[in-house]
N, C-alpha and C positions, 0 to 999 in steps of 0.2 A: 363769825358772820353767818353762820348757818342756819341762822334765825334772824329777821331782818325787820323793819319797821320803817317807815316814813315821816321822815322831820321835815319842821319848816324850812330847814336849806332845801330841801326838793323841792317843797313846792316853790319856793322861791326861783328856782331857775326859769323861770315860766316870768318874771321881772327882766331878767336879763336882754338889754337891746341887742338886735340882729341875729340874721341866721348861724352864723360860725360861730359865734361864741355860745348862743343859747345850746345849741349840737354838742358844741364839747363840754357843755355842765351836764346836758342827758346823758352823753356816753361815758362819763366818769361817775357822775353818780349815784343815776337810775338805773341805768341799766345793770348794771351788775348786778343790783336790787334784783331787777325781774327775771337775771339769770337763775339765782343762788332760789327763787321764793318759787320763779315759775318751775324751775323743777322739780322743785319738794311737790308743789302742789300737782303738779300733771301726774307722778307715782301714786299719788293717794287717791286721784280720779282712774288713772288708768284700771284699778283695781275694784274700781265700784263697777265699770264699765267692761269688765270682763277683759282689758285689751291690754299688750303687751306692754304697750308704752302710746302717751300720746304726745305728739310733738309740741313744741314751745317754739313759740315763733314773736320773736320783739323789733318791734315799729322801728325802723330805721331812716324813715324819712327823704328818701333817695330820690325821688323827685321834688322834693323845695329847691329850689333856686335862686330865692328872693326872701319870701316874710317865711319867721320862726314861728314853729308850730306849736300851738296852742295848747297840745296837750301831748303825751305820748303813750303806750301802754304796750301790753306783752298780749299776745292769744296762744291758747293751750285748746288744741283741736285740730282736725284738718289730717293733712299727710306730710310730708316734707319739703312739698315745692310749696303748700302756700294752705291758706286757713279762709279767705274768703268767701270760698265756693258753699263750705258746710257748715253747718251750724259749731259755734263758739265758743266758746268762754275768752272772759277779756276784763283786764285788770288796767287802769291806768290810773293816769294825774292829771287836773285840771291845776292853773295855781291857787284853786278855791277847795280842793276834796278831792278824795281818789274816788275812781267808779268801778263795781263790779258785775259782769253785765255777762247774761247768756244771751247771745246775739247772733243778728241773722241780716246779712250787711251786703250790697254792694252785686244784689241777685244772685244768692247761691242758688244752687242745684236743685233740680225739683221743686223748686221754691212757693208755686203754687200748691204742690200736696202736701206740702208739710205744714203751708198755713190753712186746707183747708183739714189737715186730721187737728189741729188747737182746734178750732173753731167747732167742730162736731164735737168734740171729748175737751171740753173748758175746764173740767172739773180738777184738774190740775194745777191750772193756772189762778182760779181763782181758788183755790186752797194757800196761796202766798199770804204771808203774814202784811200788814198795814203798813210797813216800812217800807214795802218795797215801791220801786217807781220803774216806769218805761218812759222809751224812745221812740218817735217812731222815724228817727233822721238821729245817725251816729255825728254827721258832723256837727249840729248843734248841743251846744253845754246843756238847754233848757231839760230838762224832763218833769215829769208827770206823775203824780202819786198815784199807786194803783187803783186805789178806789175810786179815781177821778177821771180816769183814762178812757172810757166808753171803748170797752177792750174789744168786742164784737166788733166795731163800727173801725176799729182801728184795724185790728185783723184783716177785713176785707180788704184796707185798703191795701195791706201789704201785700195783699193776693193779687187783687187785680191793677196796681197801678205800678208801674216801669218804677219806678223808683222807691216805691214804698218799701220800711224793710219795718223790725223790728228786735227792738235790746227790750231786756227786763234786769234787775238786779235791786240792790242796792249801793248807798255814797255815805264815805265817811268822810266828814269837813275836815280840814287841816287843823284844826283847833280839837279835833275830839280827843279827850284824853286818854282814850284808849289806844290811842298810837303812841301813846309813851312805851308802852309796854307790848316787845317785839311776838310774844308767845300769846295777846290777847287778840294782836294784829292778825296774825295769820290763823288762830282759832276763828275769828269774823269773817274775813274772806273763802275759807274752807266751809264756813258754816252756811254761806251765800248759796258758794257753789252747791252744795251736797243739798240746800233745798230745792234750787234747778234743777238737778239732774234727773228727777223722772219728768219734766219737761223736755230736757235732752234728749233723752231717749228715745218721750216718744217720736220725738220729732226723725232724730237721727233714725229708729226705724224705717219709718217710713223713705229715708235718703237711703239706705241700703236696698231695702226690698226694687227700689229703683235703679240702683244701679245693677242689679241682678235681673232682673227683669227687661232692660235695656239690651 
């Protein structure tokens, strides 16, 4: 299992009625999935990113108490207490497609100068291939194909509005046949990432330069 892949029993737990039983089909498993995948994969970022290791951090849910959650996923980024604060990577399941998103969620850090260094230097962002899509709300399934996005206009808003954030990646539907085959799966997902990453960067720059200057 050292190489792993996503069948329709995963996404199917996302059918399954209520909070406790849905929970214990994620933590049997998916999660393991995002254990065994997210840390292949965080080795092979760590190493593009110059950094020793970057942590792996998977959704646990721990505040539901009521309705079963609609989707789940791993984040590889951040430090050890938690991944929110900084800009992300993030791998999950809807029961419709898995999503692979560099994200920026829930008002991290520096949050306005990191959206306004995209916004001066685009030329990153729109270098992404036509497959890709954004978010500009992690908790909505909806997204947005990149060329449709009015990325400027979206941008800002992440800047200046309290809640606004921003994912970019791309989704692979639960039917694509590329998830038959565990070694095409994680070449796609790695392949995602590694086109975000000098988005990462420059973003993440700028979160350092801040907290040093701080």
């Amino acid at each position: 299992m050292d190489n792993v892949t996503f069948t329709k029993a995963d996404f199917a737990v996302f059918t399954i009625e209520g909070l406790e039983p849905r929970m214990a089909a994620i933590r049997k498993q998916i999660q393991p999935k995002f254990h065994l995948l997210g840390q292949r994969l965080a080795k092979e970022l760590a190493v593009e990113v110059n950094k020793e290791k970057l942590p792996v951090h998977i959704a646990q849910h721990i505040r539901r108490t009521k309705n079963a959650p609609k989707d789940t996923w791993m984040a590889i980024g951040g430090n050890n207490r938690g991944y929110k604060k900084y800009p992300h990577f993030q791998l999950g399941l809807y029961g419709t497609h898995l999503f692979i998103w560099l994200a920026f969620i829930d008002n991290p850090l520096h949050e306005e100068k990191m959206a306004q260094k995209i916004i001066e230097e685009p030329t990153l962002l729109f270098d992404l291939p036509d497959d890709y899509v954004v978010s500009w709300d992690h908790t909505k399934e909806q997204v947005i194909p990149i060329h449709q996005a009015e990325l400027l206009n979206g941008l800002m808003r992440w800047k200046t509005v309290k809640k606004g954030e921003f994912l970019i990646g791309r989704q692979l539907w639960a039917n694509d046949p590329l998830l038959i085959n565990p070694d095409a799966t994680h070449h796609y997902i790695l392949d995602t990432f590694m086109q975000l990453l000098p988005l990462y960067q420059q973003a993440y720059n700028v979160h350092e330069l801040q907290e040093t200057s701080d």
